[in-house]
N, C-alpha and C positions, 0 to 999 in steps of 0.2 A: 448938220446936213443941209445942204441948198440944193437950188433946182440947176439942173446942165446948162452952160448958160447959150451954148445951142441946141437944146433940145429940154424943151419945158415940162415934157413927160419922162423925164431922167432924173433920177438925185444922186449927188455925189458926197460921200464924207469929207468934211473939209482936212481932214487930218493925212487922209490916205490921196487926196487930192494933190498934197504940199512934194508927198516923194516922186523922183525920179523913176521912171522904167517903168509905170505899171500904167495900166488902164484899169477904171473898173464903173461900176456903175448899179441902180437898184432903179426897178421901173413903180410905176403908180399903172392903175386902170386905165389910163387916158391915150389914147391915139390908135386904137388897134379898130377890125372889123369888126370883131366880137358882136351878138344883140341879146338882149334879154339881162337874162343875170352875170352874164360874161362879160357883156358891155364893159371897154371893149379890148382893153389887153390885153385877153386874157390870155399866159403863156405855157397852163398845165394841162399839159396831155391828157391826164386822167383823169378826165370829167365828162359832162353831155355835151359840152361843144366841138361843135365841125371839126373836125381834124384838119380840115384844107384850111380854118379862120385860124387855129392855133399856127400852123405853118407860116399863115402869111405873116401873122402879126411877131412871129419869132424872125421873120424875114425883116420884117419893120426895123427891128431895134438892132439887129446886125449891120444894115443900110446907113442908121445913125453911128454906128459905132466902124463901118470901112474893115467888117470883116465877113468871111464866109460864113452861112449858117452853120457850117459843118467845123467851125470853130469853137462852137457852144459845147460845153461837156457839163451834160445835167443828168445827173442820178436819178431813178426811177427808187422815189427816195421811199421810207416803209416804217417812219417814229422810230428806228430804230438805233446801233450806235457806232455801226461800223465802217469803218472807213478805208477810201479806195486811193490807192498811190495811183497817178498817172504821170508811167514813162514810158519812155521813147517805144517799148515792145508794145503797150495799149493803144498808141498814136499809129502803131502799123497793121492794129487790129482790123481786119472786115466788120460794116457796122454791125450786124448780127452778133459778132461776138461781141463789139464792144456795148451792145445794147446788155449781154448776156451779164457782164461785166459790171456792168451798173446799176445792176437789180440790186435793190438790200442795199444799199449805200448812203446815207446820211448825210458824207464827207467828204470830200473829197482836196487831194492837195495835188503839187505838181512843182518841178523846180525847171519842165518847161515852155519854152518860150512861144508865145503865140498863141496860144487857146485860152479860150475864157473858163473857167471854174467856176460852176451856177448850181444854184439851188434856189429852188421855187417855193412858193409860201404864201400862207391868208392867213394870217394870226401865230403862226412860231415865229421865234427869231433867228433872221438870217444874219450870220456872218460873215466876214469878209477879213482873211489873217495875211500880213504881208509882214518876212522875215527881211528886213531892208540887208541883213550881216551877210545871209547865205542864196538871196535874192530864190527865195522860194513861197509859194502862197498855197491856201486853203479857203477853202468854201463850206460853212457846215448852217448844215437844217435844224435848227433846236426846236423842238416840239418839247414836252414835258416828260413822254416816256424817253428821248433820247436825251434829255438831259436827267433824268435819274441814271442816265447807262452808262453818265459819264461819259459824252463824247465830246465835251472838250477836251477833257483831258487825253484821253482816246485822240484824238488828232493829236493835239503839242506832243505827244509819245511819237508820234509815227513819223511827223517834221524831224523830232530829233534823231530819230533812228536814222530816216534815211537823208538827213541833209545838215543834223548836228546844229538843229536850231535849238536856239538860246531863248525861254520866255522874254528875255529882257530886251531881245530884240525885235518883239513881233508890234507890228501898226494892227490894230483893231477897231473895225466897221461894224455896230452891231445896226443892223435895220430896220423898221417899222414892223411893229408887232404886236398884237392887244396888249392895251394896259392894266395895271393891277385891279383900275376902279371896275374895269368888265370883266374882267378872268374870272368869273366862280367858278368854285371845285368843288368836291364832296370830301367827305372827311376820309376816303381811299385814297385820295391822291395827295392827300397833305402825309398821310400815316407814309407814304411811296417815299414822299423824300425824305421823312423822317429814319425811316430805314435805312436809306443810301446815306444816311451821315449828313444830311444839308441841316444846316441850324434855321428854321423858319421863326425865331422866336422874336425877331424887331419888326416892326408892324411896315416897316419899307420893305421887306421881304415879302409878309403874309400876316393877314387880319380876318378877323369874325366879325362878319357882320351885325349887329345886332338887333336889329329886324326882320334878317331872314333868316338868319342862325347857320350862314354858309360863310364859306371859307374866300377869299381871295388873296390870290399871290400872283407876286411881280416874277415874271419869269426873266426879263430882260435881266433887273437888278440879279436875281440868283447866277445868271451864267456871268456877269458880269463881276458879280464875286469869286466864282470860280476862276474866271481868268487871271485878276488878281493873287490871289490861294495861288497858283499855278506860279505867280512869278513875271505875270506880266504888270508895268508900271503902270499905274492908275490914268496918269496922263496919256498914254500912248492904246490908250481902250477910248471910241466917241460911240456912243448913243443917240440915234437920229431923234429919241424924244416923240416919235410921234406911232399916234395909236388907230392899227387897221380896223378896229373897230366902230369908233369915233368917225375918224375921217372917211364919211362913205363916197363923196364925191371923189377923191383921189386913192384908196385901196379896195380890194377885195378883202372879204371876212368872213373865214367860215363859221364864227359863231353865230356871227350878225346875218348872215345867208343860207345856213344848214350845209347842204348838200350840195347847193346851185353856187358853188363859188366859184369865181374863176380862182386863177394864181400869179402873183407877183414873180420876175426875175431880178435875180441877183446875183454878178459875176464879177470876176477880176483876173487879169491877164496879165502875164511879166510878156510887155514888146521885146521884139526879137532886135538884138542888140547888132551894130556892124561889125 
């Protein structure tokens, strides 16, 4: 993952960079109105900042990117694991419904052209799926309860159902998200995935600490294996490697923040072809 190379407060996966017909892009905290703990990107609705400072600064990054704000389609997302088709019948929604629409949504995918597919985030990981075979793409929020809920896989089902996507075909962007070394858990949340059938047993997945006697786990690596498991090629999954907790000068983080976090954007767009 590097920085936009017009727009320094953008990073792009180098892999998903490489393809044809898409735009996409993942923000850091940096260039927005935002003050305080928002400072200053911040681009998630639901928190204590201004609503007019969240507006401009989504205004911001749409200006760098030469599209409408009302191109953005962002889930009013809920850890949860389900996921939202957008076609052409949502695109002629009134925003009221299509606000209505996006409640409860984690996911979302689309096989049309011209809207960004975004999910906001301070510590999940956000991805970014592009089917180069059937030129269709997904946006999904990994928090820990929605990846117990299986929503990856929950998406690559819904791709294949309605666009007859192949795993083998898909380009994956996964984005800056706390690392394993600051993820502590409680022993509820390891027993969670243990449940749901995730193997936690190789210490790159999840470890005990030994001086605190708590638990940490890589959430990235986990859905990272899942996408693998699913059928997508190792090579064609990139990992931005960098950790929102960690880098406080460039992300927001709700561990590292509580409650006063802002939220990072992350989108991607199939351009509308001649």
């Amino acid at each position: 993952m590097k920085l936009h190379p017009q727009h320094a407060n953008l990073l792009l996966f180098d892999l998903l960079n490489q393809e044809e017909g898409i735009v996409h892009f993942s923000t850091t905290r940096v260039g927005g109105v935002s003050r305080g703990p928002f400072a200053s990107l911040n681009t998630g609705n639901f928190s204590d900042d201004s609503p007019l400072n969240i507006h401009e600064n989504r205004q911001r990054i749409a200006r760098m990117l030469y599209t409408p704000v009302e191109n953005f389609i962002i889930p009013h997302q809920t850890h949860g694991n389900r996921v939202l088709t957008v076609d052409a019948d949502f695109l002629c929604l009134h925003q009221t419904e299509a606000v209505e629409a996006l409640y409860g949504m984690d996911a979302v995918v689309t096989n049309q052209q011209g809207v960004f597919l975004c999910v906001t985030t301070a510590d999940c990981v956000p991805m970014l799926l592009y089917d180069k075979g059937n030129k269709a793409i997904a946006a999904i929020h990994a928090g820990w309860k929605g990846t117990v809920g299986l929503i990856v896989e929950n998406c690559l089902r819904e791709m294949e159902r309605q666009y007859g996507t192949s795993a083998g075909d898909l380009i994956v962007g996964m984005g800056p998200a706390i690392s394993q070394q600051h993820y502590e858990v409680g022993d509820e949340l390891v027993e969670a995935f243990q449940e749901a059938g995730f193997d936690l047993s190789e210490r790159a997945v999840s470890y005990r600490e030994p001086s605190s006697g708590k638990w940490h786990i890589d959430l990235t690596e986990i859905n990272r294996r899942e996408l693998i498991r699913l059928g997508v090629p190792e090579s064609q999954v990139e990992i931005s490697g960098l950790c929102t907790f960690e880098r406080e000068e460039l992300f927001f983080s709700a561990r590292r923040q509580t409650i006063h976090s802002g939220r990072m954007l992350t989108g991607i767009k199939l351009e509308v072809r001649g």
